[in-house]
C-alpha positions as CSV (number, residue, x, y, z in Angstrom):
1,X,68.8,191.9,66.0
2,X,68.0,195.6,65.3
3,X,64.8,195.0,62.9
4,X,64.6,196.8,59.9
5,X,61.9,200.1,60.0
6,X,59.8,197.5,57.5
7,X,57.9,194.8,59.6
8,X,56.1,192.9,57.6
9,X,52.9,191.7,58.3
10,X,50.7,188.7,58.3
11,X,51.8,185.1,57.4
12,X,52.1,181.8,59.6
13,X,52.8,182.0,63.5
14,X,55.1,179.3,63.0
15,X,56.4,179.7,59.3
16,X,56.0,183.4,58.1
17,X,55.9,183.9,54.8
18,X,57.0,180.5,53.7
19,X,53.4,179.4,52.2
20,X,53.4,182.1,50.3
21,X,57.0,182.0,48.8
22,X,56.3,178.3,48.2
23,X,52.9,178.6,46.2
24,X,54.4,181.7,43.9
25,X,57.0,181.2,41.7
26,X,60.4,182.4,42.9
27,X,60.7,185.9,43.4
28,X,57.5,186.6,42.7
29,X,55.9,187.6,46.6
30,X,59.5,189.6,46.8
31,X,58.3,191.5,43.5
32,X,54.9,192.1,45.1
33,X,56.5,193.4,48.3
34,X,59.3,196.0,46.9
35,X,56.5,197.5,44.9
36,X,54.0,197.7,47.1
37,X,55.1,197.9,51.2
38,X,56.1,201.2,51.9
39,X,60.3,200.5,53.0
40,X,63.7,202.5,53.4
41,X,65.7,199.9,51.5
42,X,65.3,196.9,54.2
43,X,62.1,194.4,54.3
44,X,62.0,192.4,57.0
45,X,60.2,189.2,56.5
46,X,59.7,186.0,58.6
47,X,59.8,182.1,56.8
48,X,60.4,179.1,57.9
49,X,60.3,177.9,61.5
50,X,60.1,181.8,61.9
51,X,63.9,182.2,60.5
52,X,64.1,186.4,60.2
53,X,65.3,187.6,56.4
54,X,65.7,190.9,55.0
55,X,65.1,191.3,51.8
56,X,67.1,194.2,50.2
57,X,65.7,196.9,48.2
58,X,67.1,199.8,47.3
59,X,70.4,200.9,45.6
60,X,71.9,202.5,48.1
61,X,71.3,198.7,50.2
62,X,72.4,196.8,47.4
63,X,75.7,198.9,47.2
64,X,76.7,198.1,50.8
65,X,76.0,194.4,50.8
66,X,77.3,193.6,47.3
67,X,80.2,196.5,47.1
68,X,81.3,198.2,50.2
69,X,80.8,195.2,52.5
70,X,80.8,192.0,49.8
71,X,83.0,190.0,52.0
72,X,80.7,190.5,54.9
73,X,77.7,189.2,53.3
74,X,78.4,184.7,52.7
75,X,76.8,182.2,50.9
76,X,74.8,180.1,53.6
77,X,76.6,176.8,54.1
78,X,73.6,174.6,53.1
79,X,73.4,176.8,50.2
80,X,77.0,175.9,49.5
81,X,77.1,172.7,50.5
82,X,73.5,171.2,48.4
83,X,74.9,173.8,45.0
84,X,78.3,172.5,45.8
85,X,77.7,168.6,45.2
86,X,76.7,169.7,41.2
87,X,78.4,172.9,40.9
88,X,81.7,172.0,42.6
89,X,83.1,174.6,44.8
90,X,84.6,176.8,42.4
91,X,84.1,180.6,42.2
92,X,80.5,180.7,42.2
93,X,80.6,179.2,46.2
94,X,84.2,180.1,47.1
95,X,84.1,182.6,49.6
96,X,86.5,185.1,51.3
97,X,90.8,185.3,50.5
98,X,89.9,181.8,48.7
99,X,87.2,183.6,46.1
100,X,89.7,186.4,46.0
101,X,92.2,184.3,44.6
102,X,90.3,182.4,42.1
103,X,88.7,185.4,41.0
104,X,92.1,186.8,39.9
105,X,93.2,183.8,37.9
106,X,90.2,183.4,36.3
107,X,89.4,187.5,35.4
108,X,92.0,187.0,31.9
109,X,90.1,184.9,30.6
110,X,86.8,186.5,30.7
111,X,88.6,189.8,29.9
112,X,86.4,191.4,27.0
113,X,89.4,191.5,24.7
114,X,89.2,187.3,24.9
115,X,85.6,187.5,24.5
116,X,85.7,189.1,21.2
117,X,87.9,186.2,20.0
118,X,85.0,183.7,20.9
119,X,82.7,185.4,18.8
120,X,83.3,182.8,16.1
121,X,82.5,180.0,18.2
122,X,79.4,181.6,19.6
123,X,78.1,182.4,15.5
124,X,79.6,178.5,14.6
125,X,77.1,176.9,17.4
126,X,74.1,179.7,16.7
127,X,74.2,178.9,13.1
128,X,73.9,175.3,13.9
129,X,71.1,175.3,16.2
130,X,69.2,177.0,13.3
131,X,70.6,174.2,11.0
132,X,69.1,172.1,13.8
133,X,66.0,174.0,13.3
134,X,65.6,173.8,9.8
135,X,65.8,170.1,9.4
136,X,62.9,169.9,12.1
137,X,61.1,172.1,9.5
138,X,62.4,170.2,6.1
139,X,61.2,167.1,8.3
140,X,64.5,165.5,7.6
141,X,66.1,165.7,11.6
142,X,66.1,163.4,14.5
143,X,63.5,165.1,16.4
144,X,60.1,163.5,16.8
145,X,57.9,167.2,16.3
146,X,55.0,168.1,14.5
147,X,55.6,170.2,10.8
148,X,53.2,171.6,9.4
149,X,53.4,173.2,5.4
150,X,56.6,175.1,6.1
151,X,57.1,175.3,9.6
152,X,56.8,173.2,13.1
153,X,56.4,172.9,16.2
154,X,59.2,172.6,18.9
155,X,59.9,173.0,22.8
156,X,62.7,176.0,21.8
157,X,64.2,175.6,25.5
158,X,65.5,172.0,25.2
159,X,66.9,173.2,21.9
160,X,68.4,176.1,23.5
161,X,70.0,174.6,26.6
162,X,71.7,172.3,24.1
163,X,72.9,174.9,22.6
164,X,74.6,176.7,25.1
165,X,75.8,173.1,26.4
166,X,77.7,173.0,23.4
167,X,79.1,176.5,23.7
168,X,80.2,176.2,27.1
169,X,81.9,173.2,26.3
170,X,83.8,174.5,23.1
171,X,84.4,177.9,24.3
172,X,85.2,176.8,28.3
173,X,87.0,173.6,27.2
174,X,87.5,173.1,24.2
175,X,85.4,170.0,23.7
176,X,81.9,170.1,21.4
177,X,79.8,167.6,23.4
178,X,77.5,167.8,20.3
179,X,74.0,167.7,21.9
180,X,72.7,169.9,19.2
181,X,72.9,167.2,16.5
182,X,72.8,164.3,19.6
183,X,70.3,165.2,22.2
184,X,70.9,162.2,24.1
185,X,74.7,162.2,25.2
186,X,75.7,161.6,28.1
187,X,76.3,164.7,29.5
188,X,73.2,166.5,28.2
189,X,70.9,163.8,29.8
190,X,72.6,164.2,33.4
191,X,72.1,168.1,33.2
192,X,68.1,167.6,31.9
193,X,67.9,165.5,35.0
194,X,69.3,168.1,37.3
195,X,67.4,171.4,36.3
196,X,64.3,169.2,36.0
197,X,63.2,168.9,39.3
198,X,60.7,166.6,41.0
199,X,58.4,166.8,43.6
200,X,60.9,164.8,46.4
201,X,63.8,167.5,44.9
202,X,62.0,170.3,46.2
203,X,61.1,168.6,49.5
204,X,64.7,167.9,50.0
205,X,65.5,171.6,49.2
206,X,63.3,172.5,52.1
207,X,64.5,170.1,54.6
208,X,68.0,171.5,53.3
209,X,67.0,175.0,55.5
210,X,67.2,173.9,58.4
211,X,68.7,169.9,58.5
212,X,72.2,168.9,58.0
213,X,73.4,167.7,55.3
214,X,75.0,164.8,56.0
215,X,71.6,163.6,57.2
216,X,70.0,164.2,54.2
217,X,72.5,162.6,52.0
218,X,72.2,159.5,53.8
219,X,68.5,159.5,53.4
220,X,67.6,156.5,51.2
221,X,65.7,158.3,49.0
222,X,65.9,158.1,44.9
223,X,66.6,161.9,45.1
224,X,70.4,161.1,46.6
225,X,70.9,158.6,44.2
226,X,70.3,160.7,41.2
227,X,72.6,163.4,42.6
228,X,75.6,161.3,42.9
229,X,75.0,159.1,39.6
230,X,74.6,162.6,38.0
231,X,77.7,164.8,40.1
232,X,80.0,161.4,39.4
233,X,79.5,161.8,35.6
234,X,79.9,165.4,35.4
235,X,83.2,165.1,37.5
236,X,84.2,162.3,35.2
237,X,83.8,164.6,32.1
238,X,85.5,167.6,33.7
239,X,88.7,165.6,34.7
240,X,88.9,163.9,31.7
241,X,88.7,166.9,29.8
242,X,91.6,169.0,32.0
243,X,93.7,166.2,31.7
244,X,93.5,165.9,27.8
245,X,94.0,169.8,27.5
246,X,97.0,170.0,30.0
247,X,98.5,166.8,27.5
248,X,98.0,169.4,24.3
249,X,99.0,172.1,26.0
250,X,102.6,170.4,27.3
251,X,102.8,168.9,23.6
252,X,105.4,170.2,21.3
253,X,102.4,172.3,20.1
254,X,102.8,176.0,21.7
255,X,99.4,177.3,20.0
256,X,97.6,179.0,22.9
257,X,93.8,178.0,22.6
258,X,90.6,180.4,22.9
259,X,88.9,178.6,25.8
260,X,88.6,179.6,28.9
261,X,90.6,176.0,30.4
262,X,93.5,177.0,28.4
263,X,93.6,180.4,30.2
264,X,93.6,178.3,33.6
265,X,95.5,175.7,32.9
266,X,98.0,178.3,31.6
267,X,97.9,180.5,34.6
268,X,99.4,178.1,36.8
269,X,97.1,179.2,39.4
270,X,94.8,175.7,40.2
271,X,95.3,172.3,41.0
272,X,93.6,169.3,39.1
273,X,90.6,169.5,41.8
274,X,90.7,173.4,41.5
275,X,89.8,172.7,37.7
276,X,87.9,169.9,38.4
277,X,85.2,172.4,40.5
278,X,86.0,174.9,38.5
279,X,84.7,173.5,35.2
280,X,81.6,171.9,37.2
281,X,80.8,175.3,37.8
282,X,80.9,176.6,34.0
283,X,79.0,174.2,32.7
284,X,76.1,174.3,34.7
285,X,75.9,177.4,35.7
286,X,77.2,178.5,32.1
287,X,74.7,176.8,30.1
288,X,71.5,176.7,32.0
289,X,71.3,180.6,32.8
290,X,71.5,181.6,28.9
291,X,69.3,179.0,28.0
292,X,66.5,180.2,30.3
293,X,67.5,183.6,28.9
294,X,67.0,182.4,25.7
295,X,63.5,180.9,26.5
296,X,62.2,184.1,28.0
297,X,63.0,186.2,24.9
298,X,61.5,183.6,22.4
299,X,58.3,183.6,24.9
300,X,58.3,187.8,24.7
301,X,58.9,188.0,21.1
302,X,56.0,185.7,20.8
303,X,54.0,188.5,22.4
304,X,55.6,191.6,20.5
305,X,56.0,190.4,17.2
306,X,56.3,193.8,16.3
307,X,59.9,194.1,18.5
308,X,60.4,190.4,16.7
309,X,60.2,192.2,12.8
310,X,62.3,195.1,14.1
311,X,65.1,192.9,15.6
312,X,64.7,190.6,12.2
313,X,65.1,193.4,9.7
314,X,68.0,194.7,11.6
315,X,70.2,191.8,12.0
316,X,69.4,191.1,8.4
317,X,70.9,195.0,7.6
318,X,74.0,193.7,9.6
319,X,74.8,190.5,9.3
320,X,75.3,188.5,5.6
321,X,73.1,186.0,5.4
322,X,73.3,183.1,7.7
323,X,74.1,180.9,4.8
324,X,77.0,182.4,2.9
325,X,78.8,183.5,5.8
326,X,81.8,181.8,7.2
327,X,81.5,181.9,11.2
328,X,85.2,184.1,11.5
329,X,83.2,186.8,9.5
330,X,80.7,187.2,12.7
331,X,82.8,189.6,14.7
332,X,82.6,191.4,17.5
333,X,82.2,194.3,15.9
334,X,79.2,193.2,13.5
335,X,77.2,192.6,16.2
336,X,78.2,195.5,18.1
337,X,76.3,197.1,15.3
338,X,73.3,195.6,16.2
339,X,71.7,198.5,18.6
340,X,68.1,197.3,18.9
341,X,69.8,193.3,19.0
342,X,71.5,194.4,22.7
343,X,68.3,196.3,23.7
344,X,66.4,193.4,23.1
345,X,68.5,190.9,25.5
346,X,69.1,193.6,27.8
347,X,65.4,194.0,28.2
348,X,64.7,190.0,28.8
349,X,67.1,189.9,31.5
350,X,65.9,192.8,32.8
351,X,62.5,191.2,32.9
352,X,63.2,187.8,33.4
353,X,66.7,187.2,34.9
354,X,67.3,183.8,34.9
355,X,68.8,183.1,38.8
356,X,65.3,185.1,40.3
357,X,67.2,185.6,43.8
358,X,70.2,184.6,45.6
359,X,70.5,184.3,49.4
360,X,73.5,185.7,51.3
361,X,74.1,185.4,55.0
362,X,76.3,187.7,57.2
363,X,79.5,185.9,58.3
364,X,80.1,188.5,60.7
365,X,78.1,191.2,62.7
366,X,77.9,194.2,60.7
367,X,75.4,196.7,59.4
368,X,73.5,198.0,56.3
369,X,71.9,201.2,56.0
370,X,73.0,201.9,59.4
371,X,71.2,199.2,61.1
372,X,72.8,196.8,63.0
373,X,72.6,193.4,61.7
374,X,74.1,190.1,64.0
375,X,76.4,187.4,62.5
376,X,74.3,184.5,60.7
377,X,71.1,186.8,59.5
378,X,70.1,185.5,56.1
379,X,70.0,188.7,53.6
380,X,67.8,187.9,50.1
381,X,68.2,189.7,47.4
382,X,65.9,189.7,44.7
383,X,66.6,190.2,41.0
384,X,63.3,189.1,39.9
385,X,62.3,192.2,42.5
386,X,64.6,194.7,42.2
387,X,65.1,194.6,37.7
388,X,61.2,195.7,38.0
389,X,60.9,197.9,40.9
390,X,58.4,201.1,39.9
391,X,60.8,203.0,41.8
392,X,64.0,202.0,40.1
393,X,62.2,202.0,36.5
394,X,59.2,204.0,36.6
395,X,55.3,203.5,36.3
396,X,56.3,200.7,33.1
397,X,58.4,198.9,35.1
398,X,56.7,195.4,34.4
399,X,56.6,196.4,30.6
400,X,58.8,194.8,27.8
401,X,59.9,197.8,26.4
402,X,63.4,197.4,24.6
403,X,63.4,201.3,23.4
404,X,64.2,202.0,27.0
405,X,67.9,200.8,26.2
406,X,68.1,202.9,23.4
407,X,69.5,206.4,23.0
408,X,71.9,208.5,24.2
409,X,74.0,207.1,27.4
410,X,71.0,204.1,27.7
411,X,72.7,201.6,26.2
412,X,74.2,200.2,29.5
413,X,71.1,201.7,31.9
414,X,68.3,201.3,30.4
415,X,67.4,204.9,31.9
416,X,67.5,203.6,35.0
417,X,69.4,206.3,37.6
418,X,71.7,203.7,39.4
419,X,73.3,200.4,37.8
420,X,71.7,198.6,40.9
421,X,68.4,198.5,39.2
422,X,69.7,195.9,36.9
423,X,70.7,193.2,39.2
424,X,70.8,190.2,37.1
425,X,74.4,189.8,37.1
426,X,74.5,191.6,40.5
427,X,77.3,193.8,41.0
428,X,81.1,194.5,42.9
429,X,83.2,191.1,43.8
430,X,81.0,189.0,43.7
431,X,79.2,189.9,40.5
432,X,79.3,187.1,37.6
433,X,82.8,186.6,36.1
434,X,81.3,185.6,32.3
435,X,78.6,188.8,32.1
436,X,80.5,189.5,28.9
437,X,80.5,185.9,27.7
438,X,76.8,185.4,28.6
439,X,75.7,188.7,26.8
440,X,77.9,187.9,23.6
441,X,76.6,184.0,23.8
442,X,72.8,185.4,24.2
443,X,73.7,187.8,21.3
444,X,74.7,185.5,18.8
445,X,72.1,182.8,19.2
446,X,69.3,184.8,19.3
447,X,70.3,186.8,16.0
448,X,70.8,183.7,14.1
449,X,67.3,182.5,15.2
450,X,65.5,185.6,15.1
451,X,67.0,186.2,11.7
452,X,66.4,183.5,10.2
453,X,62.7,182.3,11.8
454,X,59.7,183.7,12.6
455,X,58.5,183.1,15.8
456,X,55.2,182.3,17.2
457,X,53.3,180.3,20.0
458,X,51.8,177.2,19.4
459,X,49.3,177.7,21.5
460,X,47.2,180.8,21.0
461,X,45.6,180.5,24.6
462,X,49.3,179.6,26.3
463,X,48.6,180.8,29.9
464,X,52.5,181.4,31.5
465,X,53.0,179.4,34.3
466,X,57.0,179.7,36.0
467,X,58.8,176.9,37.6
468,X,61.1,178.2,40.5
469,X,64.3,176.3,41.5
470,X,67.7,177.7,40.6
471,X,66.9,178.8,37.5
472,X,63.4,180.1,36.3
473,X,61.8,179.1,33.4
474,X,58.6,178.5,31.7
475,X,56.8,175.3,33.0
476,X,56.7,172.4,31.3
477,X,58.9,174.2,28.4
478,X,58.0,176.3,25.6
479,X,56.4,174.9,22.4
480,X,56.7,177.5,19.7
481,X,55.7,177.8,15.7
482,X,58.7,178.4,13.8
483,X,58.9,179.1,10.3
484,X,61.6,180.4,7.8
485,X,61.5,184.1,6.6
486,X,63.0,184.5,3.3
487,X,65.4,186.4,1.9
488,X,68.9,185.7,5.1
């Protein structure tokens, strides 16, 4: 390999960087290391068993691996293949003519003009979850929580994963699972299991670099079990589900649904098992993301609770009270209205973007920047890095600062001089196919909360620690002080 100009130093003879990467939270030496080692666009690192990376770092970089040269630039097979036993392999791990394809029969459904007509679900589900909320508070719900006079206390990011589980499912499928009002189905359970990991889960990741995989599935260890028990019920739920919309959809009933399967089914471009991986992929990767979205933006508004009256006293100019609305007047177009609202979530994913970093690995010998770079090199590239670069963003960079989104032709940038500061949905073919629904979906829920609640920690001296894995998100949850602001 032709190293990149940035060596750099220190670490493990034998394993690099890999102490350090383990000990921080995901993303977070990357973050250090854009910021501070002096680079032209390429880090070159060292990690396990002394595997090279290069971690990618400027726009110009990002363009060529992610635009000009997407197809060149692969998802590692063990990547694939551990992702692929929950996720399916549907277009998140598709790769080459295959992803092309899938791409194009799936792009009509997340087409803006059919997000706009799932705005209704997305307002139906957020007013729920702050019904949900409110009977926590009235002390007449199922939850087990501590109320206190007029408000309580709850973990807000097992309220808000079920939340977005019950989007996803309406709006991708047509099917409410319900796990707002019944936190312990079936198919909320499995997916607290997954993105909970233990100790032997991470382990197993590790081993996952560098030994087979059939090896480590035949490992007789609990970890395998769990994986199967939990990819067996989510296939069960997906097929069933496909099967009972193609049987509406062939009915004498020629209604076209909303949801994203109908669009599918209807585009005659997937088999049963296409759909199968397909829908394994929305609902994981279509609930958890928002919901650690959501988490993060509770946890920042907690800090700012001036940002937290602002948002609140304009979503309450905008939007009729949560109460004496029906969902199909939430449109589009009220939200749309809602300037500081899409600063606001614009802002947390800047900070905070949920997947921290993704790994790509070059199917083929090619080049960035001009350097060569041999078949098989692993490439990372760093959201949690890149979103808060000082040279992207300026001396704030690791400041919440919503105002940066606002203002003429800022809306989309955030100020920022090339769209590949703001990597969180990365960018080109690869990019994420539901940005639009994710951003509408993060919209809604957190204007029906922040409208309706004030938001607090419960714990005054709450020290942030992150849990990595695929997602990142505050460990051991968020417990928050809510309490009902009069008057929407």
């Amino acid at each position: 390999m032709s190293p990149a100009k940035t060596l750099l130093q220190g670490g493990s003879f034998f394993n690099g960087q890999l102490k350090r990467i383990q000990a921080e939270p995901t993303g977070e030496p990357h973050r250090d290391w854009i910021n501070n080692v002096p680079n032209d666009g390429l880090i070159y690192y060292t990690s396990i068993l002394n595997e090279g990376r290069l971690l990618v770092t400027s726009p110009q970089a990002l363009s060529e691996v992610l635009t000009t040269k997407s197809y060149d630039f692969i998802k590692p097979q063990q990547l694939r293949n551990g992702l692929g036993r929950i996720l399916g392999i549907g277009i998140l791990l598709a790769e080459g003519d295959e992803h092309k394809r899938q791409r194009k029969s799936l792009m009509p459904a997340f087409a803006y003009r059919h997000i706009k007509d799932l705005y209704p679900v997305f307002w139906d589900k957020s007013t729920k979850l702050v019904d949900g909320l409110m009977s926590v508070v009235r002390k007449d719900g199922k939850e087990s929580v501590k109320s206190i006079d007029d408000a309580a206390i709850v973990e807000i990011s097992g309220w808000s994963s079920r939340a977005t589980l019950d989007i996803i499912g309406t709006a991708g499928m047509g099917h409410d699972f319900n796990s707002l009002e019944y936190p312990d189905t079936k198919i909320n359970v499995t997916y607290r299991d997954i993105f909970s990991p233990t100790p032997q889960q991470r382990r197993m990741a590790l081993l996952g670099l560098f030994l087979p995989q059939w090896f480590l599935r035949a490992l007789p260890v609990a970890h395998n079990n769990r994986i199967v028990d939990s990819a067996n019920t989510i296939k069960e739920v997906s097929r069933e589900l496909i099967r009972q919309k193609k049987r509406n959809l062939d009915s004498k009933e020629k209604r076209v649904d909303a949801d994203i399967l109908s669009v599918a089914l209807e585009s005659g471009g997937f088999t049963e098992e296409d759909l199968v991986n397909q829908m394994m992929t929305f609902l994981a990767a279509g609930h958890e993301t928002t919901a650690s979205a959501m988490t993060w933006a509770f946890y920042l508004l907690c800090l700012h609770p001036d940002v937290q009256t602002r948002l609140r006293e304009e979503i309450r100019a905008n939007i009729p009270p949560i109460d004496e609305t029906e969902t199909e007047t939430v449109t589009a177009a009220s939200l749309d209205q809602c300037h500081y609202l899409h600063a606001v979530c614009n802002e947390v994913l800047r900070l905070y973007p949920p997947v921290p970093g993704t790994v790509r690995e070059t199917g083929c010998d090619t080049s960035i920047l001009g350097q060569y770079v041999p078949k098989k090199t692993k490439i990372l590239l760093s959201p949690w890095a890149i979103n808060t670069a000082t040279a992207l963003w300026g001396p704030d960079a690791d400041r919440f600062n919503p105002d940066r989104w606002m203002g003429p032709g800022k809306a989309n940038s955030g100020g920022a001089e090339s769209n590949y500061a703001f990597l969180t949905f990365l960018h080109g073919p690869r990019s994420c196919i539901g940005q639009a629904f994710a951003k509408a979906e993060f919209a809604c829920l957190l204007a029906a909360v922040v409208g309706r609640f004030e938001i607090k920690n419960a714990d005054e001296d709450f020290k942030l620690e992150i849990k990595g894995g695929i997602t990142a998100k505050p460990k051991n949850g968020l417990t928050v002080r809510i309490m009902p602001v009069e008057g929407w």
